[in-house]
C-alpha positions as CSV (number, residue, x, y, z in Angstrom):
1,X,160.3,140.2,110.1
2,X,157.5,140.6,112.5
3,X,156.4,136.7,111.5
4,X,160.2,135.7,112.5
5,X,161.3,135.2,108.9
6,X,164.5,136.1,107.9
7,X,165.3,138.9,105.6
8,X,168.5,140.5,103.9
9,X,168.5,143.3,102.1
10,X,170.5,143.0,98.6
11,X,171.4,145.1,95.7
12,X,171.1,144.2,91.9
13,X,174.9,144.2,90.1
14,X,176.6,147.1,91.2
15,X,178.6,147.3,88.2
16,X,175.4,147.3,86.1
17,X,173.3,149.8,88.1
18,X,175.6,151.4,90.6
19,X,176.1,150.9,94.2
20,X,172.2,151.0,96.0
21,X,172.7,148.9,99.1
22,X,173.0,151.6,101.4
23,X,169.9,153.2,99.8
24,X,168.2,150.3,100.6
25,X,168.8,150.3,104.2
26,X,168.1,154.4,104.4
27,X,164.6,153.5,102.9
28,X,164.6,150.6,105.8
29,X,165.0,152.9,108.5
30,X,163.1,156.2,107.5
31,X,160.2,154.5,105.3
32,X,160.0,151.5,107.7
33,X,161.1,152.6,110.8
34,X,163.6,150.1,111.3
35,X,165.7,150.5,114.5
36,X,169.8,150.3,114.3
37,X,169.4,146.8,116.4
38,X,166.9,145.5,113.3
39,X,169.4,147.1,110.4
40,X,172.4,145.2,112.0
41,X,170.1,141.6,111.9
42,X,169.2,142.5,108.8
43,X,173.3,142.7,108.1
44,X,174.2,140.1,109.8
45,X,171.4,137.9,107.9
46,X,173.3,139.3,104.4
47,X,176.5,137.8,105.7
48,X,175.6,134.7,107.1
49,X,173.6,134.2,104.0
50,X,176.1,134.8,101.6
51,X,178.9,132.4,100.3
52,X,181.7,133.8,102.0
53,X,184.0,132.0,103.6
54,X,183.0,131.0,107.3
55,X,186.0,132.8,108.6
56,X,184.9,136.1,106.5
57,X,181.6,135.3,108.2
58,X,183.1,135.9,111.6
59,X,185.1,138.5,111.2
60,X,181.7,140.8,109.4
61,X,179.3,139.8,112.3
62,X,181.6,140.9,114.4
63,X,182.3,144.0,113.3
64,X,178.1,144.6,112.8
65,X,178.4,143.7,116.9
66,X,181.1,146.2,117.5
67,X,179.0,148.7,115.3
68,X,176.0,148.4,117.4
69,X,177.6,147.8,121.0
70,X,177.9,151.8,121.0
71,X,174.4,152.2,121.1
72,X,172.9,149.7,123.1
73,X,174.8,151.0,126.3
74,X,173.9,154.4,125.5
């Protein structure tokens, strides 16, 4: 992240090994110090590089924007 490449944090088959993605961005913020503005990016970057539909797209960065609005003004 620090060299400007993108990164998106995944999980393997949730039917197969149970839901981890939220583990994974615990780990991101409390092993790698990651602030709530670089876990939403890291969002974001999971939704505009998946194969959802570019309306789907919208409507999930969005939301990541209202998520972290709250905190950047406080």
């Amino acid at each position: 992240m620090a060299a400007g490449v993108q990164v998106a944090l995944g999980a393997d088959d949730p039917l197969l090994f149970g839901h981890r993605l939220t583990d994974q961005y615990v780990m991101a913020r409390d092993v790698h110090g990651l602030t709530d503005t670089e876990l939403a990016g890291l969002a974001r970057a999971s939704v505009l590089g998946s194969r959802a539909p570019e309306h789907l797209k919208r409507s999930v960065t969005s939301e990541i924007d209202a998520w972290l609005r709250p905190i950047t003004r406080g």
